[in-house]
C-alpha positions as CSV (number, residue, x, y, z in Angstrom):
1,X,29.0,44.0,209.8
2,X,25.2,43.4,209.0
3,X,24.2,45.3,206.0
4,X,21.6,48.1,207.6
5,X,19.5,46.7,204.4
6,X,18.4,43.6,205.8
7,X,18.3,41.7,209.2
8,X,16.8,38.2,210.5
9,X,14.2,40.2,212.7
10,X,11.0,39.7,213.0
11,X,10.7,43.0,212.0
12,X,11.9,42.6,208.7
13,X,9.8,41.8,205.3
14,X,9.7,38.3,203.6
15,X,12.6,39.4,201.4
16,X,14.6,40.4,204.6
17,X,14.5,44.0,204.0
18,X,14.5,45.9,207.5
19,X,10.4,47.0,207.9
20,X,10.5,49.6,209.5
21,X,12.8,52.4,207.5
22,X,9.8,52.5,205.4
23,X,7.7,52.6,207.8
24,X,9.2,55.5,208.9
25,X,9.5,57.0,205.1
26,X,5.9,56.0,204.6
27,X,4.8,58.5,207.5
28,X,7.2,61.3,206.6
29,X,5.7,61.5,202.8
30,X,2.4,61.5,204.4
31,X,3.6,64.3,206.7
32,X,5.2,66.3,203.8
33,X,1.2,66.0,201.5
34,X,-0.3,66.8,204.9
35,X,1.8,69.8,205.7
36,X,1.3,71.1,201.8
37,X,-2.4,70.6,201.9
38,X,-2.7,72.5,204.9
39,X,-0.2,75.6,203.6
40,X,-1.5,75.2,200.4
41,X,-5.0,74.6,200.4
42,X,-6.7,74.2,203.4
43,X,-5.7,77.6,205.0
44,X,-7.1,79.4,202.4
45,X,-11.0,77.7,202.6
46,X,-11.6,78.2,206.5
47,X,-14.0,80.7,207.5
48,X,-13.2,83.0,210.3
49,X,-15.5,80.9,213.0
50,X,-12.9,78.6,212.4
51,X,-9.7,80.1,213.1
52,X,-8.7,78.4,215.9
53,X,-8.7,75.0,214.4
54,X,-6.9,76.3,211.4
55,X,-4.7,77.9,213.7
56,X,-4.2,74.5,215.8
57,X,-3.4,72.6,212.3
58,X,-1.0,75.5,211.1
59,X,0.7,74.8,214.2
60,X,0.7,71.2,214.5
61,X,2.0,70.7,211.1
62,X,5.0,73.1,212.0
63,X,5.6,71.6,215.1
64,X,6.7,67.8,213.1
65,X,8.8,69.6,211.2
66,X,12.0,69.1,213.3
67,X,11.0,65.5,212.8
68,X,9.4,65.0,209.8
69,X,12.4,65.3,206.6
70,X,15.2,65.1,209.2
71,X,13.9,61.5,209.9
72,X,13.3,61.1,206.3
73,X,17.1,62.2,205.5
74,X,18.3,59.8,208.5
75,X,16.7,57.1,206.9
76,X,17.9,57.9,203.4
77,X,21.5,58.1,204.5
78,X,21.4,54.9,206.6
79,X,19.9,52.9,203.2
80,X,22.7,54.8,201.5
81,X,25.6,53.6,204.3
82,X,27.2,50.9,201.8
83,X,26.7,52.2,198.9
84,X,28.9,55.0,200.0
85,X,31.6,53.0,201.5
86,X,31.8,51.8,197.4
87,X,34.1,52.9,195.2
88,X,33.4,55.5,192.5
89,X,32.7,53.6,189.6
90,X,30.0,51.9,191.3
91,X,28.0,54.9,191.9
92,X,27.9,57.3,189.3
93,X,24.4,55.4,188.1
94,X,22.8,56.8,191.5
95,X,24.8,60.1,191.5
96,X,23.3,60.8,187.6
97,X,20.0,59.2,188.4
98,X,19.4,61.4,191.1
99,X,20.5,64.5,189.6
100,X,18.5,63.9,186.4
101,X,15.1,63.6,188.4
102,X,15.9,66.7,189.8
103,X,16.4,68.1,186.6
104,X,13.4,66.8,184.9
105,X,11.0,67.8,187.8
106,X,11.9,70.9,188.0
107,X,11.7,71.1,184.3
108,X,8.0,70.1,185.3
109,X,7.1,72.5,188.0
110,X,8.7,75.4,185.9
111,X,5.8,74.6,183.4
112,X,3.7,74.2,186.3
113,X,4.1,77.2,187.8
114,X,4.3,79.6,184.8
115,X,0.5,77.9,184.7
116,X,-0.8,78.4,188.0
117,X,0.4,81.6,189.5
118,X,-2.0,81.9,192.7
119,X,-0.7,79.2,194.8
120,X,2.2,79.7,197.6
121,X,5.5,77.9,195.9
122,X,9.0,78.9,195.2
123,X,9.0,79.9,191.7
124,X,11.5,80.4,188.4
125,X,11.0,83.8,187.1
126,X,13.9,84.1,184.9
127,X,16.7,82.3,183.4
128,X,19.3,83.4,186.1
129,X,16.5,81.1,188.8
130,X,16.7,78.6,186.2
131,X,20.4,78.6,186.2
132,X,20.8,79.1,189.8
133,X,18.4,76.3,191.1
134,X,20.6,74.2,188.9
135,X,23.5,74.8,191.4
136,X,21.9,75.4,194.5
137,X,17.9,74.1,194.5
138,X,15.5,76.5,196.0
139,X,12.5,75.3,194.2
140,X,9.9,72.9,196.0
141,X,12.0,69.9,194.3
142,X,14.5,70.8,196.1
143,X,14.1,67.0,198.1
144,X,15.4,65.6,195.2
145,X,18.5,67.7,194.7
146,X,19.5,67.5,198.6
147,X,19.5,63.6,197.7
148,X,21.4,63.7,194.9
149,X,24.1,66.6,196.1
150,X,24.2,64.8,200.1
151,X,25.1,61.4,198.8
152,X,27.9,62.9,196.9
153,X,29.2,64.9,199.9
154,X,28.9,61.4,201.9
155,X,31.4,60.0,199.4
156,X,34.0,62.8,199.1
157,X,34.5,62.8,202.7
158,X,34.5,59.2,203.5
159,X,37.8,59.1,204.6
160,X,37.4,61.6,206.7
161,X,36.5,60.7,210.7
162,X,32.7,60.8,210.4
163,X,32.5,62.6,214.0
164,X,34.6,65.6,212.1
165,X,32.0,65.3,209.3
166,X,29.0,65.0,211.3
167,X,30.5,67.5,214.1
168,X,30.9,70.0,211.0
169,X,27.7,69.6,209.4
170,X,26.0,69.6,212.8
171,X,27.9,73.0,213.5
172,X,26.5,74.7,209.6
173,X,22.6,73.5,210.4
174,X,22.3,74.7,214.1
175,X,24.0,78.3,212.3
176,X,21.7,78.6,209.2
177,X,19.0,80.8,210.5
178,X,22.0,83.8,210.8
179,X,22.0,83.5,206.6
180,X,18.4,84.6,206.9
181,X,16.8,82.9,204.4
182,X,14.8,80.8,206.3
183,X,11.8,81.2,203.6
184,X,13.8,80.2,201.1
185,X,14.9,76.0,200.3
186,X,18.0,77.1,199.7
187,X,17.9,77.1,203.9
188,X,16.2,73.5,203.7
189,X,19.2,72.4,201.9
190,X,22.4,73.9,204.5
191,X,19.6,72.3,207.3
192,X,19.4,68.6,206.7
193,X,22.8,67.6,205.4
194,X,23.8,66.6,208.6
195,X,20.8,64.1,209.4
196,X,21.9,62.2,206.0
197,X,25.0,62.0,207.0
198,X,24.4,60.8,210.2
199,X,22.9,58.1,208.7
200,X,25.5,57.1,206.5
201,X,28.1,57.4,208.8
202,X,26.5,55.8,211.7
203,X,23.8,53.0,210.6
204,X,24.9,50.9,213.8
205,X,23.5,53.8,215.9
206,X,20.0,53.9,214.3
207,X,20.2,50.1,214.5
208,X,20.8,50.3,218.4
209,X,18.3,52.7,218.5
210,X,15.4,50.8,216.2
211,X,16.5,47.8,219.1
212,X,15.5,49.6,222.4
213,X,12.6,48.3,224.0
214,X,10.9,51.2,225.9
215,X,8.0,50.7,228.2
216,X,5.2,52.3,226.9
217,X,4.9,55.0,230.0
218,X,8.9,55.6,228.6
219,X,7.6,56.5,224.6
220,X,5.2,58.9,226.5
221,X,7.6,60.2,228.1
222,X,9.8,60.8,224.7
223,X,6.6,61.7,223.5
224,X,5.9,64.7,226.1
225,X,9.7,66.0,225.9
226,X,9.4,66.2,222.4
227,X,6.3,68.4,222.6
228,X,8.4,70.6,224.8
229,X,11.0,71.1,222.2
230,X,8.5,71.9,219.3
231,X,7.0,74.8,221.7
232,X,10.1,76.2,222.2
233,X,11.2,75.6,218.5
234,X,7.4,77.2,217.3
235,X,6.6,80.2,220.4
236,X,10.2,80.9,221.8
237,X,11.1,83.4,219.4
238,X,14.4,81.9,219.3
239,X,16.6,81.6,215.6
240,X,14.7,78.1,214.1
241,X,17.8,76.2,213.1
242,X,19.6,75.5,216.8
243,X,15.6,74.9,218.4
244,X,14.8,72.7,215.1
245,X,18.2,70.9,215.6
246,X,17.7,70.1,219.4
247,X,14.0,69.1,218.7
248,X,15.2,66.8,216.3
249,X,17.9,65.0,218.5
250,X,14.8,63.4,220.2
251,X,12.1,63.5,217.2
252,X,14.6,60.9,215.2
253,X,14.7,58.4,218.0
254,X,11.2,59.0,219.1
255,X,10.1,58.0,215.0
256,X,12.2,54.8,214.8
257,X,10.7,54.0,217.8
258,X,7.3,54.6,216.7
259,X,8.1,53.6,213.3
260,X,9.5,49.9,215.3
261,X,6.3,49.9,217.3
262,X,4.0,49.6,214.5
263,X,5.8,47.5,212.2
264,X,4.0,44.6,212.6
265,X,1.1,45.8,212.4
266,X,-1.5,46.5,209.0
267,X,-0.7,50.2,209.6
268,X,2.9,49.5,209.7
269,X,2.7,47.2,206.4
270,X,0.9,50.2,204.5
271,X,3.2,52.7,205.5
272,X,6.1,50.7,204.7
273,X,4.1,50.0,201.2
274,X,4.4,53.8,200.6
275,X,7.5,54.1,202.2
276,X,8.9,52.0,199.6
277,X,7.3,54.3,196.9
278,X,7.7,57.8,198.1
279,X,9.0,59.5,194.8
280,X,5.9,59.2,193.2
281,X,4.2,61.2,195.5
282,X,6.5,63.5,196.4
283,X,7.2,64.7,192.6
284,X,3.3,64.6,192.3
285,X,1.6,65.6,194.9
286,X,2.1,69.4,194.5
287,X,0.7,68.6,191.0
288,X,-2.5,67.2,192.4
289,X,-2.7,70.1,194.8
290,X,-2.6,72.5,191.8
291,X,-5.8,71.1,190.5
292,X,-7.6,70.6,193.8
293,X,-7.4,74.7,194.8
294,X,-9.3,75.2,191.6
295,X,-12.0,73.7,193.4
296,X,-15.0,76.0,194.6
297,X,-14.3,74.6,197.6
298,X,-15.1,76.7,201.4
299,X,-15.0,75.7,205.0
300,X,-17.1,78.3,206.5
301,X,-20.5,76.8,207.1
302,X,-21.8,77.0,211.0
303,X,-23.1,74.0,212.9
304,X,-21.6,70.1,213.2
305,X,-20.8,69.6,209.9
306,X,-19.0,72.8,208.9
307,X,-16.8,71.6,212.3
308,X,-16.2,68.1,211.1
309,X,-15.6,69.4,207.6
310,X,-12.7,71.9,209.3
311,X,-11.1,69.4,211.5
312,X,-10.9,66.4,209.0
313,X,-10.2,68.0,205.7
314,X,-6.4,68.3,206.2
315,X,-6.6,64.2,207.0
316,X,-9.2,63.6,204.1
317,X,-7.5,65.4,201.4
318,X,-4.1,64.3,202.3
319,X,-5.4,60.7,201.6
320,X,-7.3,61.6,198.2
321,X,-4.4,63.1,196.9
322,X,-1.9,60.2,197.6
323,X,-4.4,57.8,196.1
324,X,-4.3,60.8,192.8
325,X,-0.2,59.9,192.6
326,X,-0.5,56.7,192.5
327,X,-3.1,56.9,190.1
328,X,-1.2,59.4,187.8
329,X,1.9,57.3,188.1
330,X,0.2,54.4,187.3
331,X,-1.2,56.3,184.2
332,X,2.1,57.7,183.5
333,X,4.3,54.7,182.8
334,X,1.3,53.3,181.0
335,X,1.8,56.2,178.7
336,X,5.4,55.4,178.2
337,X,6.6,58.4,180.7
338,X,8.4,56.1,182.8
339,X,11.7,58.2,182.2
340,X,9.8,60.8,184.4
341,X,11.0,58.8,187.4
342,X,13.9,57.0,186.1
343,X,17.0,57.2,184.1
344,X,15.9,56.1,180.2
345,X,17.1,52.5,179.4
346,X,20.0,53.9,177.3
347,X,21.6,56.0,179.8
348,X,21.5,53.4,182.1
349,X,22.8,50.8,180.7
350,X,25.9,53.4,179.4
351,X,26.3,54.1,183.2
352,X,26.2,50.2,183.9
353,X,29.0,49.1,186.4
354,X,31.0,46.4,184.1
355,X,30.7,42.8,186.1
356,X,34.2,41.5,187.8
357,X,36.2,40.0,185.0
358,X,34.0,40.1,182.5
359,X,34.5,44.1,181.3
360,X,30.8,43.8,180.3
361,X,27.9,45.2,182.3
362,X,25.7,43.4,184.5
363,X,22.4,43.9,182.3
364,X,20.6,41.6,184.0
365,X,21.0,44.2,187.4
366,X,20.7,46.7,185.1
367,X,17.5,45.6,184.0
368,X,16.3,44.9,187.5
369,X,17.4,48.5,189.0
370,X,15.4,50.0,186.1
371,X,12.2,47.6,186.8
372,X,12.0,48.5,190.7
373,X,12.7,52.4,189.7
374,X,9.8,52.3,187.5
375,X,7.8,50.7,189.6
376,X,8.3,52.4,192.7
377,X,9.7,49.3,194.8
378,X,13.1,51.2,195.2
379,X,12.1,54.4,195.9
């Protein structure tokens, strides 16, 4: 079976990596930065004369969401499809990896946020949080722990049918919103499972999928039925998790096929750029946005260009402030902090898989796992 890594079509890099998974990671980390500046920052600066476009962005922003990390998770898990089908020993370099960049950035936003105490962000307030996200993440790093903890769930169950699997995670995300803590992560967590696992268990399907050829009056279509589901998920007043989960079943689809469309195209090539580097900014971005709401900043003033500063700050500042993490990561491994975003040399070379027949490990992969992790190319 073709490796859901690589491909001989013409929508695949030089290196024969498959374009347009990150393409479609690039536009979800934008999503995520656009959906925190909006919550974050630009709620906060609009006058009252404006309230209806705030209103229209507040909106907007939760009406991706059914698309937005379930496509990201979907993606992830199909990437992750043979590397779960591996056996143990090859893997406990990824399983520690992940779960030590969760661990170090939450280390981070706990010193973060015992700094800045004004904007909206799940926050430690005691050692019992500290301990607690540990187990169960709650935090806004909580990205990184679902990656970590859904890879592992992949891999205990892999010899389990992966309809049962799917069918049962399926079942626990459509039922989350009865646990009622929807405000909570912790909820975020229970939610997605089932998308990354979708995607590990069935790459072929996403495959198939990232292979139709819809007219364009057909995308519209997908396009339009989506909108439907978001309204019903945003103004029904129905529990989120079942609406979220049926909006999704045609927001996944509709973003491969989107994400296929535009492959080939300059857009496509710079989203797949930053699809290919998405931990950067999503451990930094909140960081940037901590700064930026120091800012005297307001979006009140009458006339043309209080209404162009109102409808194009959200798109502005999410730009600025993914140029900022590139620019801080850049900054950061020239300071020797590349251990913020990968494991440190030592560690990973203990957790080295030895090569066949040699009972020595394969430094020279070692060394190249470590490079790409550093400098984003992995991501």
């Amino acid at each position: 079976m073709t490796s859901p890594e690589t491909t001989s079509s013409p929508a695949a890099a030089a290196g024969g990596r498959l374009l347009w998974p990150d393409v479609a990671k690039g536009a979800c980390i934008l999503l995520v930065v656009l959906h925190h500046v909006i919550l974050k920052d630009y709620i906060f600066l609009v006058g009252a004369v404006f309230d209806p476009i705030e209103d229209t962005w507040h909106d907007l922003t939760y009406a991706l969401k059914p698309v937005r990390m379930p496509l990201f998770f979907a993606v992830s898990g199909f990437f992750a499809a043979s590397a779960v089908a591996r056996p143990w020993r090859s893997s406990w370099r990824r399983i520690v990896s992940g779960y030590y960049l969760y661990v170090v950035w939450l280390g981070v936003y706990v010193g973060v946020y015992s700094l800045e105490r004004e904007i909206p962000a799940n926050r430690v307030v005691s050692l019992a949080d500290l301990f607690g996200e540990l187990a169960w993440a709650a935090s806004s790093m909580w990205f990184l722990y679902a990656l970590a903890v859904y890879f592992v769930v992949a891999k205990l169950f892999r010899g389990v049918p992966p309809a049962v699997v799917v069918g049962a995670a399926a079942a626990l995300s459509v039922s989350v919103s009865a646990l009622g803590i929807e405000e909570n992560n912790r909820f975020s967590v229970l939610v997605h499972l089932v998308y990354f696992l979708a995607g590990a268990s069935y790459p072929q399907v996403l495959r198939r999928i990232a292979g139709l050829r819809l007219s364009a009056a057909a995308l519209a279509g997908l396009v339009l039925a989506y909108a439907g589901a978001a309204a019903v998920v945003l103004y029904s007043g129905l529990p989120w998790s079942p609406t979220a989960f049926a909006a999704s079943m045609i927001g996944i689809p509709l973003g491969i096929l989107l994400a296929v469309r535009v492959s080939g195209s300059r857009v496509g090539h710079g989203l797949a750029w930053v699809g290919r580097r998405t931990l950067r900014v999503y451990v930094l971005h909140l960081i940037v946005l901590v700064v930026l709401v120091q800012l005297p900043l307001a979006l009140g003033e009458r006339g043309a260009l209080g209404l162009l500063a109102a409808l194009g700050y959200p798109v502005l500042m999410t730009g600025l402030v993914v140029l900022a993490c590139f620019g801080l990561h850049e900054a950061l491994v020239r300071l020797r902090c590349g251990w913020l975003f990968a494991l440190p040399s030592a560690l990973d070379r203990r957790l080295a898989v030895p090569a066949a027949g040699t009972g020595q490990a394969d430094s020279g992969d070692a060394g190249r796992v470590r490079g790409e992790a550093r400098s984003g190319t992995t991501e």
